[in-house]
N, C-alpha and C positions, 0 to 999 in steps of 0.2 A: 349770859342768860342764866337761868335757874337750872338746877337740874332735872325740871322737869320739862323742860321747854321742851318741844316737839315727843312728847310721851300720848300714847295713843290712849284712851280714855271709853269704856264704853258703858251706857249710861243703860240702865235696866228697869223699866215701871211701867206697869200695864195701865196707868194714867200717861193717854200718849200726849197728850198737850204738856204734861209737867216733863214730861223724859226730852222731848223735842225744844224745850225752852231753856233744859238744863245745859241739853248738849250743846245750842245754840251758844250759851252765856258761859262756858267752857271753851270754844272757840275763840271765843274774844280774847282771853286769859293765854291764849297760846297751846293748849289743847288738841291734840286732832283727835275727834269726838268720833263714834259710833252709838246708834239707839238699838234696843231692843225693847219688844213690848212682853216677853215672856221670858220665863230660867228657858223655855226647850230655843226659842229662838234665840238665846244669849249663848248658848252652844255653839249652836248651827256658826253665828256667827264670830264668836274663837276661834272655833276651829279655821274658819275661812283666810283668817286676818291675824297678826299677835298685836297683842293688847299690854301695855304692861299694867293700866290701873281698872277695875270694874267698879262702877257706883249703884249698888244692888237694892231695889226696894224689897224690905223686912217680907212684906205682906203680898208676895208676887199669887196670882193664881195659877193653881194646880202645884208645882215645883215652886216653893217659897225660895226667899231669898237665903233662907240659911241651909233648904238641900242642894240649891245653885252654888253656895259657895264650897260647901263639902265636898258638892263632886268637882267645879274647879280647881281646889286643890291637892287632888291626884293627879287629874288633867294636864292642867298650866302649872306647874311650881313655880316658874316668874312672876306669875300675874299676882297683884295682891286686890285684895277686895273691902271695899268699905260698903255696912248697911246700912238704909236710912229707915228709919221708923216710924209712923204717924205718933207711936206710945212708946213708952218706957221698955223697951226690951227686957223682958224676965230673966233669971239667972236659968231658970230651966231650958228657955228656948235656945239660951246661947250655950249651954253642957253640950261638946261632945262637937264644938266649930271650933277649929284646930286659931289656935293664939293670935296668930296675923291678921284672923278675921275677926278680932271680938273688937275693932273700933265701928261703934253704931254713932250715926247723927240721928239728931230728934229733925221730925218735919215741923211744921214748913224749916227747909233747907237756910240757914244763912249764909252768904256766898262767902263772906269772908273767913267763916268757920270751916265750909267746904275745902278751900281753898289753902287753908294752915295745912289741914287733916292731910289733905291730897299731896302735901308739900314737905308732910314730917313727919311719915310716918314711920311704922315700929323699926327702931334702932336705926 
């Protein structure tokens, strides 16, 4: 298998139809998926569970995906994080989100793009 087979995945977007259909089509894939619909509930549920990949939307309400990712890595230093973004992610928004996090996918999401990303990532 790959070396991602059985890596636990948790999928982050307060669009629950979109978070619940990602995680879903992440399963299929070999994934064992977890949702959250917020960064405070993507916590909550790290802390509960270890995760090695997080799939974080840019644009999360209250705690964005990029102060979600900041503070997961103090938190988790295994877990690596990828952002997705309806837009163009600005160099501003991304100053000061430590290297591992700076891989953004554009939305809509394509799975086979997801699925490279999630599969090769940094080094």
């Amino acid at each position: 298998g790959s070396p991602m087979a059985d890596a636990r995945l948790l999928v982050v977007d307060d669009d629950t139809d979109l978070a619940d259909s990602l995680a879903e089509l992440l399963e299929v894939h070999g994934f064992a998926t977890g949702v959250a619909y917020s960064g405070e509930a993507a916590l909550l549920e790290l802390a509960r569970r270890p995760y090695d990949l997080a799939l974080v939307d840019f644009g999360l309400p209250g705690m964005t995906g990029v102060d979600l990712a900041r503070t997961v890595v103090d938190e988790f230093p295994a877990l690596r994080v990828l952002l997705m973004s309806g837009h163009a992610a600005s160099e501003s928004e991304l100053r000061g989100t430590p290297a591992r996090l700076a891989d953004v996918l554009a939305k809509p999401i394509r799975i086979d793009t997801l699925l490279s990303a999630l599969r090769h990532g940094p080094g």
